[in-house]
N, C-alpha and C positions, 0 to 999 in steps of 0.2 A: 552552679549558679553563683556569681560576682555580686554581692551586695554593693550599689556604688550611689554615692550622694553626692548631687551636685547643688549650687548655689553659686551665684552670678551676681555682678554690682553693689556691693558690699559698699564702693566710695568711703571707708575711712577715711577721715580730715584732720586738719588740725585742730586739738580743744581752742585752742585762741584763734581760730581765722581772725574771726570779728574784731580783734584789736590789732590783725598785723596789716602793715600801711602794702600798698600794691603792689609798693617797689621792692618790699621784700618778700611779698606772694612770687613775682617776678610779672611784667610790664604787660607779656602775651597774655598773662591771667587775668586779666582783666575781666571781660567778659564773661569770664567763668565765675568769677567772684561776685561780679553783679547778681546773677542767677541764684547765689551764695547768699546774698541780701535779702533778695525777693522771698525767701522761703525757702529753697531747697535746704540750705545748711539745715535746717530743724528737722526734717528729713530723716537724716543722720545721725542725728546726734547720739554718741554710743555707739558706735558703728563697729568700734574695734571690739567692747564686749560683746556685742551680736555674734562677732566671728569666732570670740571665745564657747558661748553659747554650741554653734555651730558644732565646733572643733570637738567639744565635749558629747553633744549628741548622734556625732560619727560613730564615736568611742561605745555610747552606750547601745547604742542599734548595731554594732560588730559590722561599719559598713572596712568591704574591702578595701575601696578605691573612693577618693575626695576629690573630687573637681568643683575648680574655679574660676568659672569663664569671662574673666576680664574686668575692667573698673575696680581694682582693687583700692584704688586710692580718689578722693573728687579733684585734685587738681594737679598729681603725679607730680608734689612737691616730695624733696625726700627724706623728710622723717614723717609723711604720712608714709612711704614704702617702708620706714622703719618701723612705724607704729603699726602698718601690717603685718610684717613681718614676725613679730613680736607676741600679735591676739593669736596667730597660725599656730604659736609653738615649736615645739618639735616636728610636729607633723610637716611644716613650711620643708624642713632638713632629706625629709624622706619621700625622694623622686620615685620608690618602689610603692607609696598610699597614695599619692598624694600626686597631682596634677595643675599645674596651669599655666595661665597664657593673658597678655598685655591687652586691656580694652584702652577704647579711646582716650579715654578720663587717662591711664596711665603713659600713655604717646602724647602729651601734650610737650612741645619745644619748649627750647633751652636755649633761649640766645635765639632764637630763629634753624638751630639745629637740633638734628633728632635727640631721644630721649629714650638713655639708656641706662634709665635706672632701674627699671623691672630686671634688667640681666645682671646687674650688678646686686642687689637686694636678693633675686633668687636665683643665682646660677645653677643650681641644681634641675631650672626648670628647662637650661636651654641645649638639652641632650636628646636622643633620640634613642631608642629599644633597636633601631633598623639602620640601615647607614643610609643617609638621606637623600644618593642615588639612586637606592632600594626603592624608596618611597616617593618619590617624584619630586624630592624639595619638600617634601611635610615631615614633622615630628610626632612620629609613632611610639604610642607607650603599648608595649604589653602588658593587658591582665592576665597572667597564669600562658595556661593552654586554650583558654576558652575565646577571647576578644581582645579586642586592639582599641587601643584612643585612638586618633586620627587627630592632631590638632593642627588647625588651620587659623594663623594669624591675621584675620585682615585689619588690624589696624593699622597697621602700616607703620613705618620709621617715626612718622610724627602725625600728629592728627591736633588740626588747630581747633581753642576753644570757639564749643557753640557751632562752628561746621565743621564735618567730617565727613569726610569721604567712606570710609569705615564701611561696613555692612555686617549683617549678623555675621557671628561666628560659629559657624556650623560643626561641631564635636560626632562624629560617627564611630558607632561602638558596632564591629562587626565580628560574627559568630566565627 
């Protein structure tokens, strides 16, 4: 049996959004920072100790496998990727516990181009257990002899604030 704990949309932020001006959120964020305004930032607040929480109760439940299916950051600026990176731990380092994959919140553009700071923050995530012709173009992790991740990234190279094209991200754990 695989003990495996998963949790999703975490949206770590910046502790000062609220005082940094837009041009330095960056221009595209706009809209996402509105939403920021409205309430959501309150939402979150804490976000990165949650994930410490998290990380810690993996630990004490002896889960095998941690999965993190996307939105790790609310506006995929990058020292909220550092600041995630960071509440993760060690755990963030260990591609053999420890699993995940870019939600839209973290494909938010850069200049008008994609947004590749999720591969840069965790490279460790963007390997595969199978060679990727094996597996049709997906990123397959082994757990043990028993099951397989299956990760499927649909958020895409970039995903712009407030619309996205995006769809859930579907995680198959098969026997």
């Amino acid at each position: 049996m695989i003990r495996l704990l998963h949790f999703s949309d975490v949206h770590v932020q910046l502790p000062d959004w609220g005082t940094r001006s837009v041009r330095a959120l960056g221009p595209l964020r706009k809209l996402a920072t509105v939403e920021l305004w409205k309430g959501r930032g309150r939402l979150f607040e804490g976000a990165a100790a949650t994930v410490r929480r998290i990380v810690r109760d993996a630990e004490t439940l002896g889960a095998d496998h941690v999965v993190l299916t996307g939105d790790l950051t609310q506006l995929g600026h990058p020292e909220e990727f550092a600041l995630a990176r960071e509440a993760l731990g060690p755990l963030a380092a260990d591609a053999a516990r420890f699993t995940t994959l870019p939600g839209n919140h973290d494909r938010y553009p850069i200049e008008g181009g994609p947004n590749r700071l999720f591969e840069h923050h965790f490279p460790e995530q963007t390997g595969s257990d199978l060679p990727v012709e094996a597996s049709g173009g997906l990123r397959v992790r082994l757990l043990g002899d028993e099951a397989a991740l299956i990760v499927v990234d649909s958020a895409g190279a970039k995903s712009w604030p407030v619309w996205s094209s995006s769809r859930p991200r579907p995680l198959c754990i098969s026997p």
